[in-house]
C-alpha positions as CSV (number, residue, x, y, z in Angstrom):
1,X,18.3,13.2,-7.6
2,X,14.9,13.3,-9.0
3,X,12.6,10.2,-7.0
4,X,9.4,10.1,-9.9
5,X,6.6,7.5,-8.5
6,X,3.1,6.8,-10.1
7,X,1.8,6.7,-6.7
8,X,2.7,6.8,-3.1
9,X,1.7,3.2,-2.3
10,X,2.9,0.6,-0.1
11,X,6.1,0.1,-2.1
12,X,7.1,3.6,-2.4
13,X,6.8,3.8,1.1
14,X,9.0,1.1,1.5
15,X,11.5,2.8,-0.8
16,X,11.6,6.1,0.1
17,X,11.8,4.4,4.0
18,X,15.2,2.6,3.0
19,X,16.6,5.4,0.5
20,X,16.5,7.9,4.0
21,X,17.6,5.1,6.4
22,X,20.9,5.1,3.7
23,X,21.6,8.8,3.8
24,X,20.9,9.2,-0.2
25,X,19.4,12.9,-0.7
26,X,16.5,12.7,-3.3
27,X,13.7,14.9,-4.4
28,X,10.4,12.9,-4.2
29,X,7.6,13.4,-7.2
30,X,4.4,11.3,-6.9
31,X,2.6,11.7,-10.2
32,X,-1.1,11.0,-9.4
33,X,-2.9,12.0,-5.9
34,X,-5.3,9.2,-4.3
35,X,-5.3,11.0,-0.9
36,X,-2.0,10.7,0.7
37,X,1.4,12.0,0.4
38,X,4.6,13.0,2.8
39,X,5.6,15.7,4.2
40,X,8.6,16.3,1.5
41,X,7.1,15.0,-1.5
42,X,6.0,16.9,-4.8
43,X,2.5,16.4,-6.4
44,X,1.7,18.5,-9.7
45,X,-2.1,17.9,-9.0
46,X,-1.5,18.9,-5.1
47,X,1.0,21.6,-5.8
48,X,-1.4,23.6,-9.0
49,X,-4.4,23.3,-6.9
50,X,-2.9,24.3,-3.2
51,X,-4.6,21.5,-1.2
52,X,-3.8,22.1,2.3
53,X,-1.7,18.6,3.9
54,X,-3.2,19.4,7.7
55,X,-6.0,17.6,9.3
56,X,-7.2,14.0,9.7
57,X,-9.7,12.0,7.7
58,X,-13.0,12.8,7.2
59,X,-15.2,10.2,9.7
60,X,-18.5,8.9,7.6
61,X,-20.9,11.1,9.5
62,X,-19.0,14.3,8.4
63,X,-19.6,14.3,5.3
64,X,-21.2,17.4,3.9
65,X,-24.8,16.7,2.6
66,X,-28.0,18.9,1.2
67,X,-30.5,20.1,3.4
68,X,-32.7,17.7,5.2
69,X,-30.7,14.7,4.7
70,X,-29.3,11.9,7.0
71,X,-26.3,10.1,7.2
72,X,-26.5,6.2,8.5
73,X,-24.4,3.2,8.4
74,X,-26.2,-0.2,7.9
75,X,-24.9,-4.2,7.4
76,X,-23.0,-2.7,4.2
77,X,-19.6,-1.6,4.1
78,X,-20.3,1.7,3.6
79,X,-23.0,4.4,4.8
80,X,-25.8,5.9,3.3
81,X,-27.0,9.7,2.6
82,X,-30.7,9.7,2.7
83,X,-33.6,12.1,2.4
84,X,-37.2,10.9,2.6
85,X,-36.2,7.4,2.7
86,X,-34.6,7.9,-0.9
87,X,-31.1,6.7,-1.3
88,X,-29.3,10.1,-2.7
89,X,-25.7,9.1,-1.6
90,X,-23.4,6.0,-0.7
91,X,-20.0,7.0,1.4
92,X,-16.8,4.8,0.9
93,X,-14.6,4.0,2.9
94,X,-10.6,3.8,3.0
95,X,-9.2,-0.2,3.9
96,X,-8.3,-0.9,6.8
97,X,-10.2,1.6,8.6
98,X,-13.0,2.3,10.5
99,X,-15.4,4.3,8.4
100,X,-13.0,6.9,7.2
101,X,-14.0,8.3,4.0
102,X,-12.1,7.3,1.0
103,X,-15.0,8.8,-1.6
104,X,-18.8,9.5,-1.6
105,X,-20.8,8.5,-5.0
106,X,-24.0,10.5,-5.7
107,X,-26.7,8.6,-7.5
108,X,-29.5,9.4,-9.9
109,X,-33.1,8.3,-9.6
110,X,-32.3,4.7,-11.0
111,X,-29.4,4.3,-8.7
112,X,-26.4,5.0,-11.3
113,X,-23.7,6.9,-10.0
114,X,-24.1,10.4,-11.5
115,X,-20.5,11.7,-10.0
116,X,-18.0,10.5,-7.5
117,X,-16.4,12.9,-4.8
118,X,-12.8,11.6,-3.7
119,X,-11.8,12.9,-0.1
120,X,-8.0,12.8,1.1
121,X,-6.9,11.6,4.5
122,X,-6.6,15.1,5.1
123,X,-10.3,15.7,5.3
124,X,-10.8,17.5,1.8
125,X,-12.3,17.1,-0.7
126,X,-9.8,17.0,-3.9
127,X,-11.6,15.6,-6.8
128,X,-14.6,14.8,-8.3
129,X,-15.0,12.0,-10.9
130,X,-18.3,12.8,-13.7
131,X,-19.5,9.8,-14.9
132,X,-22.0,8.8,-17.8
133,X,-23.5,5.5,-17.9
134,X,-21.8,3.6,-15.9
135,X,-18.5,5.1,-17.0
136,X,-16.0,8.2,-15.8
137,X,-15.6,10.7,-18.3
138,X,-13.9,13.6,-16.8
139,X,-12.0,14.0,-13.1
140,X,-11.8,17.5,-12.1
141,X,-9.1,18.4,-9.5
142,X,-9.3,21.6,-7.6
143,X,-8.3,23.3,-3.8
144,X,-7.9,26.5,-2.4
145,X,-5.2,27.6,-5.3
146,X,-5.7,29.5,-8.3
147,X,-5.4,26.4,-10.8
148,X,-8.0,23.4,-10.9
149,X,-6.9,20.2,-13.1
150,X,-9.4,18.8,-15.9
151,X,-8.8,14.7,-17.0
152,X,-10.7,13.8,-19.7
153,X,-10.3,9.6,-19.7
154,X,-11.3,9.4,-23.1
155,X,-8.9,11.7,-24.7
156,X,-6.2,12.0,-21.9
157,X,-6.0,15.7,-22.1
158,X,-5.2,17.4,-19.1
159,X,-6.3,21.0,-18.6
160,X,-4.7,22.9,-16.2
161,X,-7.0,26.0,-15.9
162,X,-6.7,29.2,-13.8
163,X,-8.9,33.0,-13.9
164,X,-6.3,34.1,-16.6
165,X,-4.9,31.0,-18.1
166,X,-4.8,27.5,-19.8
167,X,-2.6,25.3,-20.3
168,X,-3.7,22.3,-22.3
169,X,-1.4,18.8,-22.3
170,X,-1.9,16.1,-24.7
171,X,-1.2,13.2,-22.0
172,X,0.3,12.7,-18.3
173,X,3.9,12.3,-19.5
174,X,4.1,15.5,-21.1
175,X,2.0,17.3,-18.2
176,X,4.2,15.9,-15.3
177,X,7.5,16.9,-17.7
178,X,5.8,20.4,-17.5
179,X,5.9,20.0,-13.7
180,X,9.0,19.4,-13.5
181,X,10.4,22.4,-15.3
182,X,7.9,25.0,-13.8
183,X,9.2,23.7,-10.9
184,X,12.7,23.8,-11.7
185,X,13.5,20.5,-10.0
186,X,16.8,18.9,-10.6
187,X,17.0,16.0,-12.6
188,X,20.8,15.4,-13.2
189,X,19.8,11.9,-12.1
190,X,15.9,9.7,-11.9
191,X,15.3,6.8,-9.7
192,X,11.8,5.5,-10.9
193,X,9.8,2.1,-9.8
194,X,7.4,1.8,-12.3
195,X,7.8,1.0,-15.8
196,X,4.5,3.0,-16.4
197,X,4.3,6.9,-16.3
198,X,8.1,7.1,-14.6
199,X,9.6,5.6,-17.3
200,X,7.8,7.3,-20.1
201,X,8.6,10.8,-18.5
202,X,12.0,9.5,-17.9
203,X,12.3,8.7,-22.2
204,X,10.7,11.4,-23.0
205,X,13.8,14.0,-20.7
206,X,16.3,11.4,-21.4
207,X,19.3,12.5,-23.0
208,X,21.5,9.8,-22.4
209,X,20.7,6.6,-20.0
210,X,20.6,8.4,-16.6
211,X,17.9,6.0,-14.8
212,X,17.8,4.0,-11.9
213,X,14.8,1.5,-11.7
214,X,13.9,-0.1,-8.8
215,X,12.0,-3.5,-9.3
216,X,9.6,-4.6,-6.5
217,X,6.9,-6.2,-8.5
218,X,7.0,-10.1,-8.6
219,X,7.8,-11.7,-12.6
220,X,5.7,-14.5,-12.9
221,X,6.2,-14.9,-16.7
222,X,8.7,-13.1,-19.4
223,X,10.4,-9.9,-18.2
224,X,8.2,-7.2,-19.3
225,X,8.3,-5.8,-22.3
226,X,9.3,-2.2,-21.9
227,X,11.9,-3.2,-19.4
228,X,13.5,-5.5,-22.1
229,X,13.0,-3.4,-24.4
230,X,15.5,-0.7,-22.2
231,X,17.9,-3.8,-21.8
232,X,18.7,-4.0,-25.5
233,X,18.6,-1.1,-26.3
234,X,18.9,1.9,-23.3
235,X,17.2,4.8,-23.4
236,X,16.5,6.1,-20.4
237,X,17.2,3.1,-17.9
238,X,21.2,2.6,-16.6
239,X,20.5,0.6,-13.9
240,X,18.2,-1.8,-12.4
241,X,17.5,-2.5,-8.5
242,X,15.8,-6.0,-7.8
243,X,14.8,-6.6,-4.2
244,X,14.4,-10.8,-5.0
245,X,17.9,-12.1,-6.0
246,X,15.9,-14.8,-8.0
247,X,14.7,-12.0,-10.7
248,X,17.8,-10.1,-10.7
249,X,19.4,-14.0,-11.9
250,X,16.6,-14.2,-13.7
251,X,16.6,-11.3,-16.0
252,X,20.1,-11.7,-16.3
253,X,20.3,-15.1,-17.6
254,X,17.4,-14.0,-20.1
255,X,19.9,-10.6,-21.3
256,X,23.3,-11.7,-20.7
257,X,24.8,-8.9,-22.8
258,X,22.6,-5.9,-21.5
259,X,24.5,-2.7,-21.2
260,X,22.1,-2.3,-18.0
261,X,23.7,-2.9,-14.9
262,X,21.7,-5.5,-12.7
263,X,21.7,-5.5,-8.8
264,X,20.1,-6.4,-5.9
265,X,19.4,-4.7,-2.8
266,X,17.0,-5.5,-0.1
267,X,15.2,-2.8,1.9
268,X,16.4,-1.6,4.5
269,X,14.0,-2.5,7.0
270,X,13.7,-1.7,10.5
271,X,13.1,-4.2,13.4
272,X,12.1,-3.8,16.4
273,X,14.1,-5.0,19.3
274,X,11.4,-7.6,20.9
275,X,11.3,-8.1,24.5
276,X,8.9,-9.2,27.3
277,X,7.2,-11.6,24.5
278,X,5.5,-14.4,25.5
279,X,7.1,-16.8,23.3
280,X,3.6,-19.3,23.1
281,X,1.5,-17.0,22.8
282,X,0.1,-16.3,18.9
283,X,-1.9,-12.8,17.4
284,X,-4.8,-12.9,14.7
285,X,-6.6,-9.5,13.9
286,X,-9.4,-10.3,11.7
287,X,-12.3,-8.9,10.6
288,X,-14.3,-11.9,10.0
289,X,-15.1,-15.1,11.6
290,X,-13.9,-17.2,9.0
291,X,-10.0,-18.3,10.4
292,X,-9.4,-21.3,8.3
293,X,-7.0,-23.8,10.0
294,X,-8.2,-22.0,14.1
295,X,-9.7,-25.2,15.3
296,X,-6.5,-27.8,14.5
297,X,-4.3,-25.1,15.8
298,X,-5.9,-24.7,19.1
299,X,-6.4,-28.6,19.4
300,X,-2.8,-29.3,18.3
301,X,-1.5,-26.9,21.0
302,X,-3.2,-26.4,24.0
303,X,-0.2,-24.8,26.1
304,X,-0.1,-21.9,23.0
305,X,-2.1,-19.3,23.8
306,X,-3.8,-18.1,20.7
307,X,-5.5,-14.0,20.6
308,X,-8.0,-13.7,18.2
309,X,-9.4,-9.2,17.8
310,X,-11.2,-8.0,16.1
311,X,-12.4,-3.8,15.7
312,X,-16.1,-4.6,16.0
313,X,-18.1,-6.7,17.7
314,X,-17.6,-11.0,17.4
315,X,-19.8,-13.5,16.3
316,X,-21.1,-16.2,18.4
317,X,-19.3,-19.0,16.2
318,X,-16.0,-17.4,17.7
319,X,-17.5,-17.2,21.6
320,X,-18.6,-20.8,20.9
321,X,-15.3,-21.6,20.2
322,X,-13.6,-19.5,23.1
323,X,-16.0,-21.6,25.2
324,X,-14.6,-24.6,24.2
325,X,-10.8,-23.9,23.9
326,X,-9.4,-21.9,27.2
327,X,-6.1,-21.7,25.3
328,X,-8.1,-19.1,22.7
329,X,-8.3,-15.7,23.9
330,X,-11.1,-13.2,22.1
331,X,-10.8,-9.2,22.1
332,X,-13.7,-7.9,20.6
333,X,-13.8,-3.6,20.0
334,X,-10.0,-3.4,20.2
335,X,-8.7,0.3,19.3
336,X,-5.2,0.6,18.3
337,X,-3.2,0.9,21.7
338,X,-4.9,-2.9,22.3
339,X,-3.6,-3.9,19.0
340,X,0.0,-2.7,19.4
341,X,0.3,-4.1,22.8
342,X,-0.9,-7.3,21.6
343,X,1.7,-7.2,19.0
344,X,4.6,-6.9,21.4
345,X,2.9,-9.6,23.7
346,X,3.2,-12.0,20.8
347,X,5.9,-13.8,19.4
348,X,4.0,-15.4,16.4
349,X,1.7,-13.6,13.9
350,X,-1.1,-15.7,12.2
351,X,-2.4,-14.4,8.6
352,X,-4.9,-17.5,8.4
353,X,-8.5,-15.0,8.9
354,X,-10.4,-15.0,5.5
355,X,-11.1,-11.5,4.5
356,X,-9.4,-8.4,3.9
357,X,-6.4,-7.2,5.9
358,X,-6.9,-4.8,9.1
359,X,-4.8,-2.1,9.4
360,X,-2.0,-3.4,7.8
361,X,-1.5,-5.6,10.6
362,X,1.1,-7.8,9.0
363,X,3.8,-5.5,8.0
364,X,3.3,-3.8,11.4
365,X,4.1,-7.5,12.7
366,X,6.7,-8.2,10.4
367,X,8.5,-4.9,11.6
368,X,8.0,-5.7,15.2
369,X,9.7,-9.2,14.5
370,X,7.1,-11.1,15.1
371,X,7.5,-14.6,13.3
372,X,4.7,-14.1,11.0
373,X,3.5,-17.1,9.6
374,X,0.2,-17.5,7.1
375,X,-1.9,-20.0,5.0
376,X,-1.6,-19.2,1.2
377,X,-5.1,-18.6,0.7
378,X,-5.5,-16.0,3.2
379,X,-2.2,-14.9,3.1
380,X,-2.8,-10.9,2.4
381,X,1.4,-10.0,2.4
382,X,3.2,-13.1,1.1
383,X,6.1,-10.6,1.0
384,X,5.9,-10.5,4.8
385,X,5.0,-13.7,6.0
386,X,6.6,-17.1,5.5
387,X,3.6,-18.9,3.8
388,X,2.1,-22.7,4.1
389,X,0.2,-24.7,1.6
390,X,-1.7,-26.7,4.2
391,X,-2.7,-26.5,7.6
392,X,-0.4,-29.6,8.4
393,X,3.0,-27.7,7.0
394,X,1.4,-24.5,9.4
395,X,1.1,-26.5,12.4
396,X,5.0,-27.7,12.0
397,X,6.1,-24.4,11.7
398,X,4.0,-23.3,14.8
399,X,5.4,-26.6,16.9
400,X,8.8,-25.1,15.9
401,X,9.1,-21.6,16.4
402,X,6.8,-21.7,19.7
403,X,9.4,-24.7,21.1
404,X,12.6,-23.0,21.8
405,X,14.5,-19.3,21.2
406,X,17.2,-20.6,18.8
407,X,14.4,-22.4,16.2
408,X,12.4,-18.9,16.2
409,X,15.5,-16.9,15.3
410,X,16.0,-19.4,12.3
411,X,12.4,-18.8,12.0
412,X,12.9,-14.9,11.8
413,X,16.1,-15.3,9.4
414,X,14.2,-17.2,7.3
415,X,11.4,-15.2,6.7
416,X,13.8,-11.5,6.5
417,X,16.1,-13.1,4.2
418,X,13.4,-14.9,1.4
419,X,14.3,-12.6,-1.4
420,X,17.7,-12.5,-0.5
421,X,20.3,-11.8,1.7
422,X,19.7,-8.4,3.9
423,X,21.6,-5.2,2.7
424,X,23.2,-2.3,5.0
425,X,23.3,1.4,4.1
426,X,26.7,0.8,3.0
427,X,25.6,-1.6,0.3
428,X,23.2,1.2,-0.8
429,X,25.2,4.5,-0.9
430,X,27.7,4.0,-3.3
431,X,25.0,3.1,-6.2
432,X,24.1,6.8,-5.7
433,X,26.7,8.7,-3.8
């Protein structure tokens, strides 16, 4: 079975995680490259140009530079490339790390971006991105192999160019259809989860309806329109997967004749047996001082202990507070083994810090089986998290799963089962197998 994603992103991890954890054999194709893929997955622009899949990201102050020039990292979030004072170069990094470089834009005289080069988390450099007033005109892909990819974002032509050949494509679908029959994958079968580039690769082969669609995106209004257009009339699609029982009803009610099977599966995540918790004691990695929601917590419960860490150094609104609260705990410059063994010391997770997420510190908490609990401004994961409207309805669920065993296992149910009820392996294989 041919696995065709537009990009290996949080849900495809999620996914692919659950489609091994069932035993269901799958060949993985990620259509477009931003840097990261694994070990068994296909990538047309990875796989033309041979980039190498060894090494570890590129840290800010290894980036290669001209002569003469220095490399510095101010108040911004990102570092500079100087020479003689002159701003030549600004370095970008990935989220949720500490200055690991996502990309590294090279200006012109008047400070516009002149062109853009994008660095994987193997430490290479894979693309660069030309740009003209503000505006990308042409990506150009290219490694140690003999091919190098050309984008042109205005046209969408893709030319795939080598010493003694080219190969021009008049748009990603038909390029990535190329793919797969140069490399003679199998495609008996597609499971896709997108309704963008997945499903028009997956028209464009389709013979008769031979796709499975996996649905992980929330519906907030209509059902999209090219996923209702494949319920009245398949094409490609035989099946769709929901992961929230709600949409699968839903969609149902909205095409109660569809020839499209509907199910629902959830993922099949793993938890991690918790032990040796402290079951008052609460978690909060943030990388601002902003924690709406801190001060009534720690007032509310003074026999809950409440860790606040951060990667870089802390403010002194958060010492002042630490000063006044003994039941708040700071950890300033925590590295990763500090973070994980906070993680098992903690039986609650709290997503209340304004700011962006670090490290991805709520799905590590939600698989650890934390009870993860957030505020629905700051939540960053609602997927992950059982969320609160106000500080009030937060402090309930803290008095509850803090007070005895039995109310934080409802706690956990609760929050594993939101979208639905959990699935096995054996609820997966025979959609497949």
């Amino acid at each position: 079975m041919l696995a065709l994603f537009d990009s290996f992103d949080e849900a495809t991890r999620q996914l692919t995680r659950s489609l091994h954890a069932a035993g269901i054999p799958f060949t993985p194709v990620v259509i477009t490259y931003q840097g990261e893929l694994p070990d068994d997955a296909l990538c047309p622009f990875v796989a033309y140009t041979g980039l190498p899949r060894t090494g570890r990201p590129l840290f800010f102050n290894e980036v290669p530079v001209p002569p003469w020039c220095e490399i510095r990292h101010g108040r911004e979030e990102h570092g500079e490339i100087l020479r003689d004072g002159f701003l030549l170069g600004r370095i970008n990094y990935e989220a949720n790390s500490f200055r690991q470089v996502e990309s590294v834009d090279w200006l012109l005289p008047d400070g516009a971006v002149s062109h853009t080069d994008l660095y994987d988390r193997y430490g290479s450099r894979y693309a660069t991105r030309y740009c003209s007033n503000g505006a990308a005109y042409q990506t150009v892909y290219s490694g140690p192999g003999e091919w190098t990819i050309e984008v042109d974002h205005a046209t969408r032509v893709i030319v795939l160019r080598s010493a003694t050949r080219v190969l021009a494509f008049d748009s990603l679908t038909q390029f990535v259809s190329f793919f797969i029959d140069d490399q003679r994958i199998p495609h008996d079968s597609l499971l896709i989860n997108s309704l963008s580039y997945p499903l028009f690769v997956a028209r464009a082969r389709a013979t008769h309806p031979n796709t499975t669609l996996f649905w992980q995106e929330p519906m907030p209004g209509a059902v999209p329109e090219n996923m209702a257009l494949e319920l009245e009339l398949p094409t490609a699609l035989r099946r769709i997967v929901f992961f929230d029982e709600a949409l699968r009803a839903k969609v149902a009610a909205h095409h109660p004749n569809t020839a499209v099977e509907l199910a629902y599966l959830s993922h099949l995540d793993q938890f991690a047996e918790k032990r040796d918790y402290d079951p008052r004691r609460a978690f909060i990695l943030t990388a601002s001082d902003e924690i709406p929601g801190l001060v009534e917590l720690l007032e509310a419960f003074p026999d809950v202990t409440i860790s606040v860490a951060a990667m870089t150094l802390m403010s002194a609104k958060l010492h002042d507070l630490a000063a006044r609260y003994p039941n708040l705990v700071l950890t300033p410059t925590i590295n990763h083994t500090g973070i994980r063994t906070e993680l098992e010391q903690a039986s609650v997770y709290l997503d209340i810090n304004a700011g962006p997420e670090v490290l991805d510190v709520v799905r590590a908490a939600y698989h650890l089986d934390l009870v993860v609990l957030a505020l629905g401004a700051q939540a960053k994961a609602p997927d992950f998290s059982l969320t609160s409207a106000t500080v009030d309805e937060l402090k309930a669920r803290v008095d509850a799963v803090t007070s005895t065993r039995s109310a934080r296992s409802r706690a956990l149910d609760e929050l594993h089962t939101q979208h639905g009820p959990l699935s096995t392996a054996e609820d997966w294989r025979p959609l497949f197998l």
